[in-house]
C-alpha positions in Angstrom: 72.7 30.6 -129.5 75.4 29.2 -131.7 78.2 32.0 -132.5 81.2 30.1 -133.9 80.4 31.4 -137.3 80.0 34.8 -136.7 82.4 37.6 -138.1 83.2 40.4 -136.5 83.9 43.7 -138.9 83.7 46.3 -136.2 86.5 47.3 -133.7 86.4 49.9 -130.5 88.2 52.7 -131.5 88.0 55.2 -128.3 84.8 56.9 -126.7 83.6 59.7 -128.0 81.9 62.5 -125.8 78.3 63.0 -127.5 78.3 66.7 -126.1 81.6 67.7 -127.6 82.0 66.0 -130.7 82.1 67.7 -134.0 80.0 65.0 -136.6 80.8 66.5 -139.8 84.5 66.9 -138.6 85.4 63.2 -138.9 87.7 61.7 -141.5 88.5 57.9 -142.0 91.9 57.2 -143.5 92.3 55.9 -147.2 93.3 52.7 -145.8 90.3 52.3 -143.0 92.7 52.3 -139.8 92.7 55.2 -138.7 89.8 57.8 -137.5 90.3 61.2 -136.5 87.5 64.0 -134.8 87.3 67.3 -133.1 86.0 67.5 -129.8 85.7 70.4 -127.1 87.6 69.5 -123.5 88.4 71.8 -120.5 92.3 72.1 -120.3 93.5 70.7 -117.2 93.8 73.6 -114.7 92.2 76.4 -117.2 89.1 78.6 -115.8 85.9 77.6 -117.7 87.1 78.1 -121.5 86.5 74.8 -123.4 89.1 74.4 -126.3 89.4 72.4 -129.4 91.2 69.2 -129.5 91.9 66.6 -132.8 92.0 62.9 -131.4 93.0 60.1 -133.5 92.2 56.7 -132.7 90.3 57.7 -129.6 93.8 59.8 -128.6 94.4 63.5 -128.3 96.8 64.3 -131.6 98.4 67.7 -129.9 97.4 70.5 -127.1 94.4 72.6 -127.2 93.2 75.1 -130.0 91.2 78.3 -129.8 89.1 76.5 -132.9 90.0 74.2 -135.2 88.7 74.0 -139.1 86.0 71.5 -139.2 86.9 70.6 -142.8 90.4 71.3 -142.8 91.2 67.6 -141.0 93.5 65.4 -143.9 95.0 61.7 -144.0 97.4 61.8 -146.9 96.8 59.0 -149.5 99.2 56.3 -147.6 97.3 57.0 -144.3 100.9 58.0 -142.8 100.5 61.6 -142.4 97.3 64.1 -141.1 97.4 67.6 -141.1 94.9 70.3 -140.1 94.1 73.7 -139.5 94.2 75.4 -136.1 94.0 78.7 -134.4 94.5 80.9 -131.6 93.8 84.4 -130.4 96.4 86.6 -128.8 95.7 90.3 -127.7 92.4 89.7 -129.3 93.7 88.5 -132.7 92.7 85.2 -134.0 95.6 83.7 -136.0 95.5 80.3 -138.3 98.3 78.1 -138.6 98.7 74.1 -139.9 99.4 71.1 -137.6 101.3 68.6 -139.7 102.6 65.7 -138.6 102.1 66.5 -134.9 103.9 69.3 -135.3 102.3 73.1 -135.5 103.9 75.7 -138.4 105.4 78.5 -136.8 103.9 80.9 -139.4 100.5 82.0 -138.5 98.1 83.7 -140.9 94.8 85.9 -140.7 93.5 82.9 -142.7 94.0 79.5 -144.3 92.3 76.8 -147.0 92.3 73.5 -145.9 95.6 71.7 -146.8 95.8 69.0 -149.3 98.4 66.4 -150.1 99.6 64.8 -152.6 98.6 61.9 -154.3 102.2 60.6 -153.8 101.8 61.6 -149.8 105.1 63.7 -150.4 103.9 67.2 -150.7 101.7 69.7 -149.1 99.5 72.7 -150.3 97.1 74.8 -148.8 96.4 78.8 -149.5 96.9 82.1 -146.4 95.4 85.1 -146.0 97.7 87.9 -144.6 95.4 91.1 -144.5 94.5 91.7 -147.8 97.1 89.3 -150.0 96.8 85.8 -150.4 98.6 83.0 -151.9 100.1 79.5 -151.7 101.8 77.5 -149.3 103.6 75.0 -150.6 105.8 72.3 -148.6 106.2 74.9 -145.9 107.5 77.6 -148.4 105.2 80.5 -149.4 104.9 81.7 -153.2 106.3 84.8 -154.3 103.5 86.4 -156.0 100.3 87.7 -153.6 97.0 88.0 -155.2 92.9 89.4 -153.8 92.2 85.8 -153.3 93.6 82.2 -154.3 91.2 79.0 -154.4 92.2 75.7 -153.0 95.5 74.3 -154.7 95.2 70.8 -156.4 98.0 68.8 -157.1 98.4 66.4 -161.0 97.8 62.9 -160.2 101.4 61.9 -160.9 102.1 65.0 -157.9 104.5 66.9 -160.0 102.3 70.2 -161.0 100.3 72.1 -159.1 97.8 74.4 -160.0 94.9 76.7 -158.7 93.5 79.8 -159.2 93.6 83.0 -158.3 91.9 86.6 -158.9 93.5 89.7 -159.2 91.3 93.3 -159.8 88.3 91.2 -160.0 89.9 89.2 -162.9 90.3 85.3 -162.4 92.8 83.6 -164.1 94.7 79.6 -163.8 98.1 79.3 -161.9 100.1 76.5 -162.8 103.3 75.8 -161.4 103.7 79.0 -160.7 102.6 80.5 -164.0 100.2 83.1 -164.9 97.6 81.5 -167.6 95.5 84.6 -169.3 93.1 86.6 -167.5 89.0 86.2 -167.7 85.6 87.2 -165.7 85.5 84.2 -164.1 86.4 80.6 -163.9 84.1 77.7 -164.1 83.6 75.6 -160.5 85.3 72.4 -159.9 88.1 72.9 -163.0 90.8 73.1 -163.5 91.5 69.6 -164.1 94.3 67.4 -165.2 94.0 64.7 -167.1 94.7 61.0 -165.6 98.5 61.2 -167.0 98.7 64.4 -165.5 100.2 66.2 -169.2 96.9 68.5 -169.9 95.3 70.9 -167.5 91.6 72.1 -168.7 89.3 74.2 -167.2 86.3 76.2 -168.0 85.9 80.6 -168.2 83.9 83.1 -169.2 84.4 86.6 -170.8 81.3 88.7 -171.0 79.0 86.7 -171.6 80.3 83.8 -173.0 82.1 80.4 -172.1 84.5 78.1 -173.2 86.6 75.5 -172.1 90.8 76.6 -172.5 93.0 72.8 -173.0 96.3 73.6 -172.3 96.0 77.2 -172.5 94.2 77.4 -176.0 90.7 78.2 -176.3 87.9 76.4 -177.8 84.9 77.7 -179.1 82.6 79.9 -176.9 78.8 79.0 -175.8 76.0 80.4 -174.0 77.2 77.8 -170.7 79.9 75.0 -170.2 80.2 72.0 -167.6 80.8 68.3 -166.5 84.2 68.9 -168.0 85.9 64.7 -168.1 88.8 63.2 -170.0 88.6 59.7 -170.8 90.7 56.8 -168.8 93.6 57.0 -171.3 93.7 60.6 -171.8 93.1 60.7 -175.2 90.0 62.2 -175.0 87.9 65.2 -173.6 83.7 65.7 -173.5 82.0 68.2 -172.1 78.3 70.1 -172.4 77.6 72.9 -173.7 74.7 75.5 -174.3 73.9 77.5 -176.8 70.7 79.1 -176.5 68.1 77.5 -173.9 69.4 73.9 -175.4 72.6 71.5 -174.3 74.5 69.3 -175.9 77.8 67.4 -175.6 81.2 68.4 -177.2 83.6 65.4 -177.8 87.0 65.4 -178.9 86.1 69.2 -179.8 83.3 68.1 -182.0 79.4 68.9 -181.1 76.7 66.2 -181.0 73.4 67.2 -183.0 71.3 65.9 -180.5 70.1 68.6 -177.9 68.6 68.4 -174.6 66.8 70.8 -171.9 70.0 69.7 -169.9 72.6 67.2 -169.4 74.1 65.8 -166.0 77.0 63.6 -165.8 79.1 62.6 -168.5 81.8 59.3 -168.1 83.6 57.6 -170.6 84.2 54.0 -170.2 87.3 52.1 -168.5 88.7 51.7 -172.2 87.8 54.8 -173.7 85.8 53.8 -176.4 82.4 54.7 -175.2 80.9 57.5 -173.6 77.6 58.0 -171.6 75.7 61.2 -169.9 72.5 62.0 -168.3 69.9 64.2 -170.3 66.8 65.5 -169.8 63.9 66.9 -172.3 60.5 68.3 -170.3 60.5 65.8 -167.0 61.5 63.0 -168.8 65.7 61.9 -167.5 67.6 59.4 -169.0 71.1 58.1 -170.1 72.2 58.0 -173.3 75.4 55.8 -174.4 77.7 56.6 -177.5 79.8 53.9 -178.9 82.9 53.8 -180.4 82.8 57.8 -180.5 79.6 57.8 -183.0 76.5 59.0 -182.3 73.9 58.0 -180.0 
């Protein structure tokens, strides 16, 4: 069989143990040379305890964990640097603590959020739990202020702000750089989020019963449900849907569409900005409706 032509696009990395691999613990790096997992081994020399190793490339990273966070595993953007999260027990306490770089943090915590770099592979942010206070972590240096709970930290994509946020006496509110935004019932999932040239911040709350989307810490107008918050490629422009009643629409550029829907799924603008498209749905009938040049459909 002739094989001069063949390509080969696959490479042996290292074996992995089918019995103590974790599956949904691996993570590829951006730049598809690197693989790292979590496996169980036997310490050399240690009585029957199995412990939790990170191997990278087929090697072991550092020593053995008590448990390590199967999500928490991180290549930053430039594939240079992977951090995770670790712990250990002593006296019958289980403590959390980061492995960056190889090296482990020497604070440990009752808890800790998965730790996320920045776009810019420079900086590092994850959120703690000591007993009943959390907050951020941020290049190694803990915030000031403590709150009931803090959510995982994202940075802007130019990696100068950060923001998360953060609930205090069952009020949530946004934390950006470091600063209190106003306090609300709740915070819509997956927002806040900055625009592409990382100037606006936007998310989605809720007081009582209502919603609304806050841009840069002003509030638009309130509806019976918000979502699929996007800004366009150029960061001109922001659509989201709303609800009022049982029926959806869109909102762009702060303006609502007439036509209304029993729901609406994604919404994307185009590469230039100029057009805009989202998913609808009236009875059992889906289908994708495109806006041109910001007019109606």
């Amino acid at each position: 069989m002739e094989m001069s032509n063949r390509i080969l696009t696959e490479s042996f990395i290292g074996r992995v143990s089918v019995y103590s691999w974790f599956p949904n613990s691996v993570r590829v790096s951006p730049d598809n040379k690197h693989i790292a997992w979590i496996e169980t081994h036997r310490p050399p020399g240690s009585p029957g305890i199995d412990k939790f190793i990170v191997l990278v490339d087929g090697k072991a990273r550092n020593g053995y964990y008590g448990t390590v966070g199967e999500n928490s595993i991180i290549f930053s953007s430039d594939s240079k640097r992977l951090a995770y999260a670790a712990a250990g027990a002593h006296m019958g306490v289980v403590k959390w603590f980061l492995v960056v770089d190889g090296k482990e943090e020497k604070k440990q915590y009752d808890g800790v959020t998965a730790p996320v770099f920045s776009p810019d592979s420079k900086h590092l942010a994850y959120g703690a739990q000591e007993g009943k206070a959390s907050f951020i972590i941020l290049d190694g240096k803990e915030e000031d202020k403590r709150y009931d709970s803090v959510s995982s930290p994202i940075f802007s994509p130019d990696s100068k702000h950060l923001v998360y946020n953060a609930t205090l006496c069952d009020k949530w509110f946004v934390v950006l750089d470091g600063k209190e935004e106003k306090q609300h019932d709740g915070i819509v999932k997956n927002t806040p989020i900055f625009s592409p040239d990382s100037n606006q911040v936007v998310y989605g709350a809720v007081v009582d019963t209502k919603w609304f989307v806050v841009v840069n810490g002003k509030e638009e107008k309130q509806y019976d449900g918000i979502g699929n918050l996007t800004f366009s490629a150029n960061s001109k422009r922001l659509a989201y849907s709303a609800m009022t009643g049982d029926k959806w629409f869109v909102v762009v550029d702060g303006k609502e569409e007439e036509k209304q829907y029993d729901g609406i799924g994604t919404i994307i603008f185009s590469p230039a900005s100029k057009r805009l498209a989202y998913t609808a749905q009236v009875g059992n009938k889906r289908f994708i409706v495109e806006m041109r040049n910001g007019g109606r459909p």
